[in-house]
Structure formats: C-alpha cells, structure tokens
C-alpha positions in Angstrom: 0.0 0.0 0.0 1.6 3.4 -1.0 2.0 6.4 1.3 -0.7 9.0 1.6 0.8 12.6 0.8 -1.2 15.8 1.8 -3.5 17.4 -1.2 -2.5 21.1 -1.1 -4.4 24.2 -2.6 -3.0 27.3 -3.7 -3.8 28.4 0.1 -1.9 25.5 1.5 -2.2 22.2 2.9 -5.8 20.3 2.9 -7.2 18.1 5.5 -7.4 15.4 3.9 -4.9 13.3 1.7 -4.7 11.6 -1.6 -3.0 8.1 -1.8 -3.4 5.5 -4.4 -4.1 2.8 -2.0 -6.9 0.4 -2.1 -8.9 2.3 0.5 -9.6 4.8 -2.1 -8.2 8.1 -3.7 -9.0 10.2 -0.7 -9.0 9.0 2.8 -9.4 11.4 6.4 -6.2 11.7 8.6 -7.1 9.8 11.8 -6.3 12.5 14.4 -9.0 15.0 15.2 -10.6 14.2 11.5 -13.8 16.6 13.0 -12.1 19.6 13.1 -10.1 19.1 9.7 -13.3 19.0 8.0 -14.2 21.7 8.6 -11.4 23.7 8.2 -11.1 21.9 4.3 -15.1 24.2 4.5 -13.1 27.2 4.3 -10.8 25.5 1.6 -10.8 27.0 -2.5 -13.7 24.8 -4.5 -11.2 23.1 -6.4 -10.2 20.8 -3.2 -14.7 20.0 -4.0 -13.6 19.0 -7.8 -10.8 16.8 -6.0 -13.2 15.3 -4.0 -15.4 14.4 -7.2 -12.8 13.0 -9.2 -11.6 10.7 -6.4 -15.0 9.9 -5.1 -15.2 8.6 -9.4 -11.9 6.5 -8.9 -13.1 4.7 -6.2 -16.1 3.2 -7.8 -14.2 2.4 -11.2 -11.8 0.4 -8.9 -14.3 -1.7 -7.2 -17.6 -1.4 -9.3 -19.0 -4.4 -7.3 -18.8 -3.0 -3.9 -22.0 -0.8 -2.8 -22.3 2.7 -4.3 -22.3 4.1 -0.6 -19.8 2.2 1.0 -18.9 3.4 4.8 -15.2 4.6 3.8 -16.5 7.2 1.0 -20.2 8.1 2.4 -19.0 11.3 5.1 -17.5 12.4 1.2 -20.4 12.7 -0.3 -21.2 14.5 3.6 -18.9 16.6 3.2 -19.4 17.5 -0.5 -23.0 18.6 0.5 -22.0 20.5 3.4 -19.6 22.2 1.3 -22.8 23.1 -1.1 -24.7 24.5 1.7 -22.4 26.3 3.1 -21.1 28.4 -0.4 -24.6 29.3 -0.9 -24.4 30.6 2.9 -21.5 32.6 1.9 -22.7 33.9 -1.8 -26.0 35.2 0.7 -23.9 35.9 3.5 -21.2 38.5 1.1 -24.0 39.9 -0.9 -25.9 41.2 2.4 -22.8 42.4 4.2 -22.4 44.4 6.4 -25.5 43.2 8.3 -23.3 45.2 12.0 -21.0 48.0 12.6 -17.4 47.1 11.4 -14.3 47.8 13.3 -11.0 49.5 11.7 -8.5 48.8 14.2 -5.4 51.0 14.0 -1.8 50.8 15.7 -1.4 54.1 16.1 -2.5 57.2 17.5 -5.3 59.4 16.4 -3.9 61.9 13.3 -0.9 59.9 11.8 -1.1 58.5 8.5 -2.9 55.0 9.0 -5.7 57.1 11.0 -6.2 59.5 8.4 -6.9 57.2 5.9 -8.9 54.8 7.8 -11.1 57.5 9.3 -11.8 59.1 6.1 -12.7 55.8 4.5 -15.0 55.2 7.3 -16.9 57.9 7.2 -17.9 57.7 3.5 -18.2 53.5 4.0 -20.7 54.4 6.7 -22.3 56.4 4.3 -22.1 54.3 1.7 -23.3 51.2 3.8 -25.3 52.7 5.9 -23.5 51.0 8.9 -21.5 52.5 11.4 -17.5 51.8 10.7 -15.9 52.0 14.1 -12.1 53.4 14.6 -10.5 51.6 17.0 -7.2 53.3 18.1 -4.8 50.7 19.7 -1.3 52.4 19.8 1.4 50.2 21.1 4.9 48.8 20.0 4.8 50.1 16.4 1.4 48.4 15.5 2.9 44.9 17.0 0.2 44.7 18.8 -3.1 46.0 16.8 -2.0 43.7 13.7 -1.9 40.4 16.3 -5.0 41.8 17.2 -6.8 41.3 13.9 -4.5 38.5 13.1 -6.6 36.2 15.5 -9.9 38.1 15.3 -13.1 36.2 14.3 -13.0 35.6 10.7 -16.3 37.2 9.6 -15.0 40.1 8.2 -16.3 42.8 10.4 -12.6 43.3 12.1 -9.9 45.1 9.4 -6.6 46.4 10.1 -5.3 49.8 9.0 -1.6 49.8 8.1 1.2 51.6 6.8 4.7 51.6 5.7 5.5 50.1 9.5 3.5 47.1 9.0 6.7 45.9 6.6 9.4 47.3 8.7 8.6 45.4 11.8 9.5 42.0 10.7 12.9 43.6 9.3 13.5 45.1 13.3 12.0 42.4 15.6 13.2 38.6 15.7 9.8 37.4 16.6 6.2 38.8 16.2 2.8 37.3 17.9 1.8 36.8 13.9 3.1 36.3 11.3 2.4 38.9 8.7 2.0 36.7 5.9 -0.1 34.1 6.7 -2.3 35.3 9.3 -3.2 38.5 7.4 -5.2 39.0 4.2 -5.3 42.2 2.4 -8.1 43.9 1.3 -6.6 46.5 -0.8 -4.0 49.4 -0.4 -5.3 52.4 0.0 -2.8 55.6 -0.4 0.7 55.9 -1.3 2.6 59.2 -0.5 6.4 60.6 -0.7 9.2 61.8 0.8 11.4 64.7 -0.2 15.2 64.9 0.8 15.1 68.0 2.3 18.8 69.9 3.9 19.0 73.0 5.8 19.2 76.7 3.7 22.8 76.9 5.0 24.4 74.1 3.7 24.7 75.6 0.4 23.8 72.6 -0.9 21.3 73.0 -4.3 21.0 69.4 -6.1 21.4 65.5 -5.0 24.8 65.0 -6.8 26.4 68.0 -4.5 25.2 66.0 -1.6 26.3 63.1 -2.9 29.8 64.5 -3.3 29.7 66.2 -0.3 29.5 63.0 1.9 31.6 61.7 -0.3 34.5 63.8 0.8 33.8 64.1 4.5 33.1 59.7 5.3 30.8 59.6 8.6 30.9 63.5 9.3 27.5 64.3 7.9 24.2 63.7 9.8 20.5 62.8 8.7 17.8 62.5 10.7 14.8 60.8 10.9 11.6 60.4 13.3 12.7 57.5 15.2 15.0 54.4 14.9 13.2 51.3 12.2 10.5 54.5 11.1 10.1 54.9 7.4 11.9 58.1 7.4 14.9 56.3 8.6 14.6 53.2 6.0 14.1 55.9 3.2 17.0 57.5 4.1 19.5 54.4 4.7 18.5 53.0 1.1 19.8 56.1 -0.4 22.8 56.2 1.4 23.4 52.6 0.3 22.5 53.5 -2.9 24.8 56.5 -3.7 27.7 54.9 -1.5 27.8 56.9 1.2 28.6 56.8 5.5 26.4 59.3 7.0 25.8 59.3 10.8 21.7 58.5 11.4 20.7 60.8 14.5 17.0 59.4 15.2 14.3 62.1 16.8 11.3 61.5 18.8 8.6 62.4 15.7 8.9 64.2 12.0 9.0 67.7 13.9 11.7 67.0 16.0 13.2 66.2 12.7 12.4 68.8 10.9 13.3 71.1 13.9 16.8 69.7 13.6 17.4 70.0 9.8 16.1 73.9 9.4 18.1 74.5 12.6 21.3 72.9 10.3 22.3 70.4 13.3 22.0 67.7 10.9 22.7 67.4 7.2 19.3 66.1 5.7 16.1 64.6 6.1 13.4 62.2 4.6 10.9 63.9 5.1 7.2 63.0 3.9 6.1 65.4 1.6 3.0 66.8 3.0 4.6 68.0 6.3 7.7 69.6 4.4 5.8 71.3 1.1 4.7 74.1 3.1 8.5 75.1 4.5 10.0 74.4 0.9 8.0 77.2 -0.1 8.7 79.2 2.4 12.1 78.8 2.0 13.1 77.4 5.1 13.7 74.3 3.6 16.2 73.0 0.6 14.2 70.3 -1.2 16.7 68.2 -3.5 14.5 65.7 -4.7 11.4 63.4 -4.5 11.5 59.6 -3.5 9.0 58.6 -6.0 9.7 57.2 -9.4 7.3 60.4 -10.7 7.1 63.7 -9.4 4.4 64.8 -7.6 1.9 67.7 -8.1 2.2 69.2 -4.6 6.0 70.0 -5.9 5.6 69.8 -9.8 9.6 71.9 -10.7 11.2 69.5 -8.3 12.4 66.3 -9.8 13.1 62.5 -8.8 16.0 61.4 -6.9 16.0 58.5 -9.7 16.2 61.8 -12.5 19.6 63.3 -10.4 21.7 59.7 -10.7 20.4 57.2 -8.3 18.6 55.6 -11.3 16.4 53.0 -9.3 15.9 54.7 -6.0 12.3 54.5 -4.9 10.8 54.7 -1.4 7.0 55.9 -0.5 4.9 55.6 2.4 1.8 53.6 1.7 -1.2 52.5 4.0 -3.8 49.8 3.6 -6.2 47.6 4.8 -5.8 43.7 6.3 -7.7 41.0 7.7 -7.9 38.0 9.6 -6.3 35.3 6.9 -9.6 33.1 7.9 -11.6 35.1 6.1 -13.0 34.0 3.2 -12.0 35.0 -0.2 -15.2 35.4 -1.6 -16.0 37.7 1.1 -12.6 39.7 0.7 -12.9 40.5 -2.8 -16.7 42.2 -1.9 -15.0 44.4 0.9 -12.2 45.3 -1.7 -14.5 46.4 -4.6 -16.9 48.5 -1.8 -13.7 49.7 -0.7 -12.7 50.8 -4.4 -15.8 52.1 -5.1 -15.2 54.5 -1.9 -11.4 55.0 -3.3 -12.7 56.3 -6.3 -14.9 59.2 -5.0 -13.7 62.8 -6.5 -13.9 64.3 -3.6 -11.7 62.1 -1.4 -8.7 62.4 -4.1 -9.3 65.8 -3.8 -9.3 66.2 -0.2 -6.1 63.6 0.0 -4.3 65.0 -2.7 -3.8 68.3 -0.6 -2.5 66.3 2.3 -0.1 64.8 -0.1 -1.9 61.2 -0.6 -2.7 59.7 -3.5 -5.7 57.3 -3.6 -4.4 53.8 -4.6 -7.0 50.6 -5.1 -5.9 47.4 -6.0 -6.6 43.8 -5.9 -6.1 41.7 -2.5 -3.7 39.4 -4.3 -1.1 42.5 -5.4 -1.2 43.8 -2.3 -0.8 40.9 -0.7 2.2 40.8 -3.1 3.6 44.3 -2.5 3.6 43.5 1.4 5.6 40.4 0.9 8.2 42.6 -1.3 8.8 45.5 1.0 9.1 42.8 4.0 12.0 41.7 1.6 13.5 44.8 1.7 13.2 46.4 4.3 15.1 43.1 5.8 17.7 43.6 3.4 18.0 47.2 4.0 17.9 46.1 8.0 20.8 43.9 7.9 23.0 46.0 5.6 22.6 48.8 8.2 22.6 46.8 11.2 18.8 47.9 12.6 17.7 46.1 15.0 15.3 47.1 18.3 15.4 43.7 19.8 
C-alpha cells in the first residue's frame, strides 16, 4: 500500500490526503478528522472538484462494492455540506455588512494610518449605511493592533489599517505574535505618499549629486535625521545612502517635527521627510528640497524632480497605507469588501481632499497587495541587515 501525501491548494495544505491505495483516492487523517473538515469548508472549490474525481476513482476500482460504501459516504457529507455552506456565503457576502465594522489601528489618532482609515470610514458608513468603528490601539509600532486582527473572528467585520510600519517590523524584531504573511489578508492598499530629501538653507547645498559628493569627501561626518529608529523616514533614508555609496551618521528624533526642527536649525545634514509635512517650508524657503523619493514627481511640488532623474537611477521609497484581515476570512468575502472599498477610493472628492494632504488614492486587488507587502518585508530586511537595525 503506498504512502498517503497531503492534497495542497493554492492556500496550502488540505485536510485530507490523496493516496493510491486500495482504501480509495481520498481518505481522512485519523487525528481530530472533525475539526479538519471543517477547516477543508473554508478550503478553494477546487479541493470539492478533487473530492469528485476521487469519489469517481473509487467506484471504477471496485464497481462491485456498494455505491455508498462506509469509507467514502461522510465524502459525499462533506461535499454537501460544502454546497450548503457556499450558498451561505454567496448570501452571507451579498448582504454584508449586516453590523457596525471595526478598523483597528496601531497608532495614535492623526498619523497617516488614522487619516486614511477615518476618512474611508466615514464615506463607508455612508455608503453602507453602517457605522465603521475606529479603534485606536497604539502600542509597539502596530505589533500589537496587527496580532490583534490577526486572530480576530473571521467574519470580516474586524480590518486592520496599516502603513509603511506594517513591513518594517519583521525587518527590526526577531519574533512577532503573527506572522504577517499568513495570518493576514489584504483587502486593498489604499494611499501611497512621498518623501522629499530635504537639507538646511545653510548648507549651500542646491541638487542631490552636490550631496552626494559632499559626503563623499567628509566619510561619517555628515548627519540625517529621521523620526525615530526602524521609522520609514529612517529606512528611506538608509536605502539612499546605500544607494549613492555613502557613510552618513543616522541621528534618530522622537517624531517628524523634531526632525524637521533639527534639519532647518542645520544640526544635521538632511532629512526624509514626507512630503505633506515639508511642502509648506519648501516654499517658504526654510527648507532646501533636493528631490522626490517617487519614481514620478508629484503635483504638490511639480519643478522639483526625482531622486531617480539626479543619478540614483532606481531609488524609490514611498509611504503607503492599507487595509488587512484575519487570513480566515474567506475569499469570496474579501474580494466584496475590496470592490466597496474601491468604489469609496474612487470618489472625487476624497482624491481631492487627499491630494492636498499629499496622498494619493491607490485601489488594488487583494492578491497585489498581498504581493507588495511580501516585497517591501523583503527589503526592508535587506535594508535592515545591511545597516545593522535592529530594536530587539
């Protein structure tokens, strides 16, 4: 008799496995067989089409044994069950939200995650005609509102709002209550912003390639800043000193305007700065922007062009935010909550409103996003390890 070996979906492992023994194509793993049912519910249909073909085998390989024998009748169970319960979830998707949903955030009221998410609640509530709750829940970095949703109850009514930190923190901390892969699902992205280098009036300093040169000639004496060690301003910043080959000393401040405090004041050499809280005092000339982080430049700062355009060809660092769930969720469910989403994402008047807080409205599919998480994890640990950041 040959070996059973686990059935896997393109969401991982199955219940149940698939052997070409004489007890059948399919057979239940003996240990707690209840409970792996009906996790194989929550399962893609295709594991169903499995279940059909093998359930076919079987009664090709012993045609006189009863139709319902007692090792393939809970298959037939189950494929019924399975039939109930998508037609409970087609009803279930198309009448949500049937209760107020909670947007749980990791950070305090007014930074970037909770701008976003309170603006897309408000015109979701309107929308749905369902209160959308913002649930502030400031602590390590976000650690602990994304384990939060990570083991929330997977019926959709429990999102997380992230940003640029949700990436950085497997790249500072060894070992997280989640893991930010496979216990979170996205529903879309929602925003992407910039930065913009930005040094003091008296450096002298008037394009990226005189910076560049600059540090060049004095190894380690310059200073950047950034608002806080592992913060985005301080990854943006590293990558370009990697980048253009460069030793700058990081001094890391409490917040951006501790950082910005310190650049107009000249104390340190530049900053990465995000670009809606440095536009205003580029214009007011109490700033020296040098470039946008981008790979296009922005409207906010039209005449100002890409670090890419001044020599560092494939530089590119932005701040982003989105929206997660609980992996358990299903996908048919997801994929409504990300089109109602889009649908809110592509209101006039929010891209308006954002685009003068330097945001940009971004929708996309669960998958890419999904996608673009995994990719930044990648390197910001990369970006980690080259500059020795670490919190733990």
């Amino acid at each position: 008799m040959k070996e059973c070996i686990a059935v896997k979906d393109d969401r991982g492992p199955t219940p149940f496995s698939q052997c070409n023994c004489d007890q059948g194509i399919f057979a239940v793993r003996k240990n707690d067989w209840l409970k792996k049912t009906q996790a194989c519910l929550s399962e893609s249909p295709r594991v169903v089409s499995r279940w059909f073909h093998g359930l076919g085998q079987s009664i090709k390989k012993d045609k006189a044994a009863p139709l319902i024998q007692p090792r393939v009748w809970w298959q037939w169970a189950m494929v019924g069950c399975y039939g109930v319960w998508s037609l409970a979830l087609a009803h279930s998707a198309d009448n949500f939200p049937q209760r107020p949903i909670r947007i749980v955030v990791g950070f305090t009221p007014g930074g970037g995650p909770d701008i976003t998410a309170r603006s897309l609640a408000l015109r979701l509530s309107e929308h749905w005609h369902q209160p959308v709750i913002i649930d502030n829940r400031p602590a390590a970095g976000g650690i602990l509102a994304a384990s939060l949703v990570a083991h929330a109850n997977p019926d959709g009514y429990t999102w997380l709002s992230v940003s640029t930190a949700h990436a950085v923190a497997p790249a500072l901390y060894a070992k997280l209550p989640f893991d930010p892969l496979l216990d979170l699902s996205a529903i879309t992205q929602t925003s992407t912003s910039k930065y913009v280098l930005v040094v003091p009036v008296g450096l002298g300093i008037k394009s990226i390639k005189e910076l560049i040169a600059l540090a060049k000639s004095k190894p380690g004496e310059l200073n950047f800043s950034s608002a806080g060690v592992g913060s985005g301003t301080h990854f943006a910043a590293e990558l370009f000193n990697s980048m253009a080959g460069v030793r700058v000393s990081h001094v890391p401040m409490k917040g951006i305007p501790e950082a910005m405090t310190e650049t107009i004041a000249g104390r340190v050499q530049f900053f990465m700065a995000p670009i809606a809280s440095a536009m205003n005092l580029v214009k007011d000339m109490r700033l020296v922007a040098l470039g946008v982080s981008s790979p296009k430049r922005d409207v906010l700062l039209p005449d100002l062009p890409t670090i890419a355009e001044t020599g560092l060809n494939d530089y590119q660092s932005e701040l982003w935010s989105g929206l997660l769930t609980t992996a358990k969720v299903p996908r048919g469910l997801i994929q409504r909550l990300n089109e109602q989403v889009g649908v809110v994402l592509a209101q006039p008047e929010l891209a308006a409103r954002w685009s003068a807080m330097g945001l940009e409205p971004r929708h996309t599919t669960p998958g890419a996003f999904d996608h673009f998480i995994a990719t930044q994890i990648t390197l910001f640990t990369r970006i980690a390890k080259q500059s020795h950041i670490r919190v733990d």
